[in-house]
Each structure stands twice: as C-alpha cells, then as structure tokens.
KEKOL-732548 format. One line per 2 residues: number of its first residue (from 1); their letters; for each residue x, z, y of N, C-alpha, C. Coordinates in nm, 2 decimals, m for minus. Layout:
! KEKOL-732548
NUM	A	X/Z/Y/X/Z/Y/X/Z/Y  ...
END
This chain:
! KEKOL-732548
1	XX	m0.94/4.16/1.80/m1.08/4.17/1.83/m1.17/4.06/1.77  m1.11/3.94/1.70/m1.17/3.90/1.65/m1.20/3.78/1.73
3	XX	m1.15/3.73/1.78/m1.19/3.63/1.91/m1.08/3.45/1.89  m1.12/3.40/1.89/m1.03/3.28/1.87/m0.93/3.30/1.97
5	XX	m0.81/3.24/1.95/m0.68/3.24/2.09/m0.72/3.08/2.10  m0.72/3.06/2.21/m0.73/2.89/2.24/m0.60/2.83/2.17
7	XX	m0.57/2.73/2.13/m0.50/2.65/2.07/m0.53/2.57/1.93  m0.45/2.60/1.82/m0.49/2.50/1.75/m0.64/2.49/1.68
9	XX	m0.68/2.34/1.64/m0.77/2.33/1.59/m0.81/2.26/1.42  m0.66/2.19/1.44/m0.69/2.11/1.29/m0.56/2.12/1.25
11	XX	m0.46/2.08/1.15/m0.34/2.15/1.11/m0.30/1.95/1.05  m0.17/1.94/1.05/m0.09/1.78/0.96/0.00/1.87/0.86
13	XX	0.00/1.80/0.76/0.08/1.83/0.63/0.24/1.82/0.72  0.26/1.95/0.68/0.42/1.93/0.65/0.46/1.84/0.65
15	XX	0.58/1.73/0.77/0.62/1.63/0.77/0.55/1.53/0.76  0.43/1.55/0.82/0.36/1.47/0.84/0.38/1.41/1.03
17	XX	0.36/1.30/1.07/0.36/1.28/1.18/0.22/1.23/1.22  0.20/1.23/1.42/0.11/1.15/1.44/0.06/1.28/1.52
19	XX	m0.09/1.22/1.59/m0.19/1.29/1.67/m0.22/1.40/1.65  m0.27/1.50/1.72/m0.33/1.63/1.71/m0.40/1.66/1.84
21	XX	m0.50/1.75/1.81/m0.59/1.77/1.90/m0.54/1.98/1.95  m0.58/2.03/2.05/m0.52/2.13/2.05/m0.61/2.17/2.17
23	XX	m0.69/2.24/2.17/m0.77/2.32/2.30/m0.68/2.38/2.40  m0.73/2.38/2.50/m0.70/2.48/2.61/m0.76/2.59/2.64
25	XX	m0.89/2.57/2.59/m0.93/2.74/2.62/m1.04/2.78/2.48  m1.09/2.91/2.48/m1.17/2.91/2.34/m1.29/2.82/2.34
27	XX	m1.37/2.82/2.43/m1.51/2.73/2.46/m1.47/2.64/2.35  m1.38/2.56/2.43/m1.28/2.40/2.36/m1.25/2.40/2.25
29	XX	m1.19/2.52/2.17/m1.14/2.52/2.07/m1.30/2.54/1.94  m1.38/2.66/1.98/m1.46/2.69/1.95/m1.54/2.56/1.86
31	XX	m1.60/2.45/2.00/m1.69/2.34/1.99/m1.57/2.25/1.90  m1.47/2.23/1.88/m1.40/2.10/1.85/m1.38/2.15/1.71
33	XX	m1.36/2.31/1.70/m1.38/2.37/1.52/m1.49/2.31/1.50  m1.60/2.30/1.53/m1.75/2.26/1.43/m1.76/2.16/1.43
35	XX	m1.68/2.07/1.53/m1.68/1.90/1.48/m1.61/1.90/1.40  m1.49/1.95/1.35/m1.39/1.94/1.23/m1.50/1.95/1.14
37	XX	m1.59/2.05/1.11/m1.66/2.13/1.01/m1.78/2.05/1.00  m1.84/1.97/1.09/m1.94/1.91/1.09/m1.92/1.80/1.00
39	XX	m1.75/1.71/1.03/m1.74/1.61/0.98/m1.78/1.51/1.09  m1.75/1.55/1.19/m1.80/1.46/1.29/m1.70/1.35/1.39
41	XX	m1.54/1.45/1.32/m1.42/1.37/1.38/m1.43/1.25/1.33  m1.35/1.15/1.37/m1.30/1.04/1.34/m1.13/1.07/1.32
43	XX	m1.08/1.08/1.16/m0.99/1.09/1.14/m0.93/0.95/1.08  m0.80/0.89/1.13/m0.67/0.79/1.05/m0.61/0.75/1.08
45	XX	m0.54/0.80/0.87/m0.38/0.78/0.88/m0.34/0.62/0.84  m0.20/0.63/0.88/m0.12/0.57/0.82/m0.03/0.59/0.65
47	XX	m0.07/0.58/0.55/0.01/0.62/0.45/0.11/0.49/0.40  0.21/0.45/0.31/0.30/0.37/0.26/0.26/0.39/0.12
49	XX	0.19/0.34/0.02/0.22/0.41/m0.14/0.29/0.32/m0.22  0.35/0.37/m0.30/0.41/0.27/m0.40/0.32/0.22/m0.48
51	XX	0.35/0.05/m0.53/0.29/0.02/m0.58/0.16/m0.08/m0.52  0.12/m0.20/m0.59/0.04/m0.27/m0.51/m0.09/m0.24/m0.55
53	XX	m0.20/m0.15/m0.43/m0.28/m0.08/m0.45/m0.44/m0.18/m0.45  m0.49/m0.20/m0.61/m0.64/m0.26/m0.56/m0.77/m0.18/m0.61
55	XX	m0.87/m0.19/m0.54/m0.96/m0.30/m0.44/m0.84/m0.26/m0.32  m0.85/m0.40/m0.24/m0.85/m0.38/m0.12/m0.95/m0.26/m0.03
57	XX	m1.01/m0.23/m0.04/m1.05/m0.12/m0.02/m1.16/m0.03/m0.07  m1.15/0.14/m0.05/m1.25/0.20/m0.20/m1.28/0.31/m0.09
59	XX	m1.32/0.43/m0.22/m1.33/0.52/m0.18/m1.31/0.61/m0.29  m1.24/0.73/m0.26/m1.20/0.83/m0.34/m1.27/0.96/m0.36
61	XX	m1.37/0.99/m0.46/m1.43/1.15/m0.46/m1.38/1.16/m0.61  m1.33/1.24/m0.55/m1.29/1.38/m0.64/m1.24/1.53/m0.63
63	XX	m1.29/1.64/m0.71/m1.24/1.73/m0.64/m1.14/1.80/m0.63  m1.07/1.87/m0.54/m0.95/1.92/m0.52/m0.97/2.05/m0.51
65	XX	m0.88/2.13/m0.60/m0.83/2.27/m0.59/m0.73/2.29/m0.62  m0.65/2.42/m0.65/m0.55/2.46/m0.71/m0.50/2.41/m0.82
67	XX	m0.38/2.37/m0.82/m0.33/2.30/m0.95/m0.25/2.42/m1.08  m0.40/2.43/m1.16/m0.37/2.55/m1.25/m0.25/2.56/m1.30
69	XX	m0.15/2.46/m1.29/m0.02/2.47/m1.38/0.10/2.48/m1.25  0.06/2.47/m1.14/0.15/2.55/m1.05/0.07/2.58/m0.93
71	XX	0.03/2.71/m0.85/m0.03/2.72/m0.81/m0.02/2.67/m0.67  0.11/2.64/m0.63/0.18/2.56/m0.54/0.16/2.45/m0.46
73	XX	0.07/2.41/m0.56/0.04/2.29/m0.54/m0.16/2.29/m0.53  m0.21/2.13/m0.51/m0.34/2.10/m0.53/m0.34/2.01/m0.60
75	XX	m0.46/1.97/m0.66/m0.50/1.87/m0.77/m0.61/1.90/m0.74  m0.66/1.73/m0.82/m0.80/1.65/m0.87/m0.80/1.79/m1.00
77	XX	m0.95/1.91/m0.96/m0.96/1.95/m1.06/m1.11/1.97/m1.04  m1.17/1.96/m1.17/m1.31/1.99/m1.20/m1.39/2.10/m1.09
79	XX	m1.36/2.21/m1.13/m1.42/2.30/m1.03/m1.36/2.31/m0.90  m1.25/2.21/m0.83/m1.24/2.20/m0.72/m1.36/2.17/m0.62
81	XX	m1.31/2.18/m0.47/m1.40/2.17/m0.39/m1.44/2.01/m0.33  m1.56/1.95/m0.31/m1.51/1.82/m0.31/m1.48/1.78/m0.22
83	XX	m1.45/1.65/m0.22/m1.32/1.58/m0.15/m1.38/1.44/m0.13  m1.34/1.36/m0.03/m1.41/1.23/m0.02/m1.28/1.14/0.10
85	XX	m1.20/1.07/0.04/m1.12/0.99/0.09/m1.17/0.82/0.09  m1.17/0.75/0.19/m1.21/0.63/0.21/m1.05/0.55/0.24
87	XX	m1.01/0.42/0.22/m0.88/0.37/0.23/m0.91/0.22/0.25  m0.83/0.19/0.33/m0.82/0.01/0.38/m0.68/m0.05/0.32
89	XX	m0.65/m0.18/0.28/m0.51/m0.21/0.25/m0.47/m0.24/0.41  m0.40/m0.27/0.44/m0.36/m0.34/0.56/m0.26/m0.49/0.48
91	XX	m0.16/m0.41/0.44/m0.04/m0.52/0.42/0.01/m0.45/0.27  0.07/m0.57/0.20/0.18/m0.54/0.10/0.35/m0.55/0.17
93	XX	0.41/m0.46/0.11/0.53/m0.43/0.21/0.62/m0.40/0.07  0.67/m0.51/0.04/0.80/m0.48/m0.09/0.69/m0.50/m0.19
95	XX	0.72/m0.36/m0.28/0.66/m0.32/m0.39/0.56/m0.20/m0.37  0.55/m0.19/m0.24/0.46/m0.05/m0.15/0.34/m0.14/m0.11
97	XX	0.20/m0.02/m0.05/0.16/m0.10/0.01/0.09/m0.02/0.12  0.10/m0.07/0.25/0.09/0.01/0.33/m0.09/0.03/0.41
99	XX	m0.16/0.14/0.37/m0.28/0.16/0.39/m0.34/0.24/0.52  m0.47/0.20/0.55/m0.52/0.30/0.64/m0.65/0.37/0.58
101	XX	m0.62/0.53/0.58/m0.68/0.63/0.54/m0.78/0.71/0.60  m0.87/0.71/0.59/m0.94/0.80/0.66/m1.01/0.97/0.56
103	XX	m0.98/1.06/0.57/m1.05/1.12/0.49/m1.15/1.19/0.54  m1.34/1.22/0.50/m1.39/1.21/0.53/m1.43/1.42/0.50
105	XX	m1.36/1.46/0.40/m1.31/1.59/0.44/m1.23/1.67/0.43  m1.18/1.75/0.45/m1.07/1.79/0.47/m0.96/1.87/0.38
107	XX	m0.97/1.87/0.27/m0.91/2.01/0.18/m0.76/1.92/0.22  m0.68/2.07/0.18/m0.55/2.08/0.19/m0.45/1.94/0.11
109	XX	m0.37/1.84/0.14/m0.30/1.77/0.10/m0.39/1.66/0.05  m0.54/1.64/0.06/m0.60/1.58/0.07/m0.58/1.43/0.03
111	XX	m0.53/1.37/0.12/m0.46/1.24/0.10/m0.30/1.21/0.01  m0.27/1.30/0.03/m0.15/1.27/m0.11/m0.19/1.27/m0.22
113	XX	m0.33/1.40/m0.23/m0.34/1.46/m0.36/m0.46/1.32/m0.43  m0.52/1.26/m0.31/m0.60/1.17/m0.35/m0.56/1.04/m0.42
115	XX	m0.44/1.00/m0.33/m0.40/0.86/m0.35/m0.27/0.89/m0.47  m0.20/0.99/m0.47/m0.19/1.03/m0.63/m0.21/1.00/m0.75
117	XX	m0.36/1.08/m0.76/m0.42/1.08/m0.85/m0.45/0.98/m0.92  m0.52/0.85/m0.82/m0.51/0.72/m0.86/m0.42/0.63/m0.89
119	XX	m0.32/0.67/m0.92/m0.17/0.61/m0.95/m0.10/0.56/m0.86  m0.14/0.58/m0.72/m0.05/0.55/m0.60/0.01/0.61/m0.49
121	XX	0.08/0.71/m0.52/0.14/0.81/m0.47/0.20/0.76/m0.32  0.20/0.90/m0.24/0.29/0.82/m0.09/0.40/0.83/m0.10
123	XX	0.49/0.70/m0.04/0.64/0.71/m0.05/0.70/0.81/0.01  0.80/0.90/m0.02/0.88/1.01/0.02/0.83/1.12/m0.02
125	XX	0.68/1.10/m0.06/0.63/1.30/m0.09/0.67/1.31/m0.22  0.76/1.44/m0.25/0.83/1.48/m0.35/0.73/1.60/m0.41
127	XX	0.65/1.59/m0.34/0.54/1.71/m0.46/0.44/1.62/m0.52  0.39/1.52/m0.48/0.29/1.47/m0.55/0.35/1.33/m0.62
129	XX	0.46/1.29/m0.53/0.51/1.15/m0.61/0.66/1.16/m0.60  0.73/1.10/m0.56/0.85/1.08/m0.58/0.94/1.09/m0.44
131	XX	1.09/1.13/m0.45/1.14/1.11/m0.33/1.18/0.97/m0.29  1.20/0.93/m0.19/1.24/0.77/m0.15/1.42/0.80/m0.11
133	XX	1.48/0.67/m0.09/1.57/0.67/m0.08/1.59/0.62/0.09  1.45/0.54/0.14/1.42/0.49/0.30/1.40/0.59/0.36
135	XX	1.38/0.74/0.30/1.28/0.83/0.41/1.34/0.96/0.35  1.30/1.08/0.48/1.38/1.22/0.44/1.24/1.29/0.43
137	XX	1.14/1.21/0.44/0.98/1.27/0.44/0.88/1.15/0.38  0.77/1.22/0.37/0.62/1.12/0.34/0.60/1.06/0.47
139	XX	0.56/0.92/0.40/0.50/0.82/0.51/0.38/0.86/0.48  0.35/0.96/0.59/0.18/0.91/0.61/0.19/0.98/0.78
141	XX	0.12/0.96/0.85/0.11/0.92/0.96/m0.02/0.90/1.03  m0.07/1.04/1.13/m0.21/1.04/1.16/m0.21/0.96/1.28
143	XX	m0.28/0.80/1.23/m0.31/0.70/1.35/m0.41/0.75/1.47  m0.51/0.78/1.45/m0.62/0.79/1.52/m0.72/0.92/1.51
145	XX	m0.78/0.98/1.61/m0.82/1.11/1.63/m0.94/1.08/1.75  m1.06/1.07/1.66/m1.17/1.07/1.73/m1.30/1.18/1.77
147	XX	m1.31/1.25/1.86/m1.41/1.33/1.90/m1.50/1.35/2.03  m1.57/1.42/2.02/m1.62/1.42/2.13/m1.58/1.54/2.27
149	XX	m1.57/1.49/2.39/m1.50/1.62/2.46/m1.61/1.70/2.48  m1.57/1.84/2.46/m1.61/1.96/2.47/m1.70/1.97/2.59
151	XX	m1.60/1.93/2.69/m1.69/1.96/2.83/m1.82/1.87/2.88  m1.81/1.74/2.79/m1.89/1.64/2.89/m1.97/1.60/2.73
153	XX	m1.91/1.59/2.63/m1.95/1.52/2.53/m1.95/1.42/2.46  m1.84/1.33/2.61/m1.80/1.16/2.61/m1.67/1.17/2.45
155	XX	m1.78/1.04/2.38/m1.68/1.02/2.29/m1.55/0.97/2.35  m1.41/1.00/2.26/m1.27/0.94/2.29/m1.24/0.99/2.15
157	XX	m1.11/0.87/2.18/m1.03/0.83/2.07/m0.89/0.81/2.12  m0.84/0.89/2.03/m0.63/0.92/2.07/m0.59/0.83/1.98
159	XX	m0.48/0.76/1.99/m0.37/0.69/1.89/m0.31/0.69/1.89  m0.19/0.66/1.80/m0.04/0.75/1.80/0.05/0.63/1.68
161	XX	0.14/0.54/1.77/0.23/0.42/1.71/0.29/0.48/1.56  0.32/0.44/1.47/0.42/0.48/1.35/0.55/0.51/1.47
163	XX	0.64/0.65/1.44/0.75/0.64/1.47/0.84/0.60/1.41  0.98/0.59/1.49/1.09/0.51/1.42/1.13/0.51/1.32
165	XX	1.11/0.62/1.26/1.19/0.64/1.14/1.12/0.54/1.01  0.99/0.58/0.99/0.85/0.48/0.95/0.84/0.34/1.00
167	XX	0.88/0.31/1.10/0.90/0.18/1.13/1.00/0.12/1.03  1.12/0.19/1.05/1.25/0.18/1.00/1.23/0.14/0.81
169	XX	1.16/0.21/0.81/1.12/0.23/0.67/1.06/0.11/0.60  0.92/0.05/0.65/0.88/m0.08/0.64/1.00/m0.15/0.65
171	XX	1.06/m0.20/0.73/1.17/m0.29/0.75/1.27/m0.29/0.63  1.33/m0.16/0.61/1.38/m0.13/0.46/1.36/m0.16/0.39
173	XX	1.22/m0.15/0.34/1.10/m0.17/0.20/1.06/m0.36/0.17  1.06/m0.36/0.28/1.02/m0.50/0.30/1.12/m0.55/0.20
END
C-alpha cells in the first residue's frame, strides 16, 4: 500500500560496526527519514587509514557515483552526486592513522570512497583499499548518532565504544 513498515531508517556499510537508530513505529520512522534527508543528524565514525594522513584536519567534496569501470563499485566521479565528508586526526597508530569522520551527506560508501580517493584508504576494506592482515573487515566504526526524538524533539546523542576486534587491531598496528 505504499506505507513505511516502522523500522529501519539509515543503513552501515557492510561490516561496518557501531550505532544505529531504528523506529518503532511509522510516525518515528517517518520524522527521523527527513532528519537523515534534512542533514540534520549528527553523524561519527571511527575509521583506521593507512598511511599518515595531513592536515590534521579537512574536509572532503567531491562527487560520488558509479564507478564507470565497475559498476560495483562507487567513485569520486564528475557527474556524481555530491558528497561532503569532514575528518579529525585523533592519533597516529603504526603507519595508520586513526581518524574521526563525520560525513555531512550520505551517498553510498561515502567514507571509504572519500578517504580513498585522497590516498588514504581504510585498513581492511578490500574494495576501495587493501586487505589487512590485523582485520577480517574495514575499520570504520559509527561512534556517535545524533538526533532529535520524534516524540518530544529533545536533542540526544548515542555512542558506541570501538569493539574488540578494532581495539585488538590498534594494539596490533601499533
């Protein structure tokens, strides 16, 4: 009929870990789609990239679409849609360096395809960069998840620790 089923509202990359937001009924789901769409979340990750990444911190526009030579994929392409990733260093860890990401909109693989493109790929993603030998996935890792509730309005903010395995990993890298 055309009607939202209450549940999900925003989607994590394949093997991706960390927070998510998920309605309980359509009202919920409804209002928390147009904050996605508004741009009004507070979205960040955790990523690892290889490589010691500068400025200490930037911002990324460029635009993402289809990656004409596999369609499989996304890429920084011209008539892509745009894209706007913002990035903090935190720490250098080995020869990696471990950042906090926020992207400011949403296209698909977004943050891999971003920090990629700039020659600093995330450790373990084997589509955009390389596999690791610390990890059976990409370190990236959605820290923080900011919106407003549906019902009342009141801003909140969810957080979500690196899991073990990514802990594990730093420690490795180091």
């Amino acid at each position: 009929d055309g009607s939202l089923r209450p549940g999900i509202v925003h989607r994590l990359d394949k093997d991706a870990s960390g927070v998510m937001v998920v309605a309980k009924n359509s009202l919920a789901q409804a209002n928390l789609i147009n904050q996605f769409k508004a741009r009004s979340v507070v979205k960040a990750y955790l990523a690892l990239v290889k490589g010691h990444l500068t400025p200490d911190e930037g911002v990324i526009e460029a635009p993402i679409g289809r990656d004409p030579r596999n369609r499989k994929r996304m890429a920084v392409v011209a008539e892509g849609k745009e894209a706007r990733t913002q990035y903090y260093v935190i720490k250098l860890v080995g020869n990696c360096t471990l950042v906090e990401v926020r992207p400011e909109t949403g296209r698909t693989h977004q943050i891999r395809v971003h920090l990629s493109a700039i020659g600093y790929p995330v450790v373990g993603d084997s589509v955009y960069g390389v596999k690791s030998a610390y990890l059976s996935r990409q370190f990236l890792h959605a820290c923080r998840l900011g919106f407003k509730l549906p019902s009342t309005g009141e801003y909140v903010e969810f957080t979500s620790n690196l899991p073990p395995d990514l802990e594990q990993a730093l420690k490795d890298i180091a």
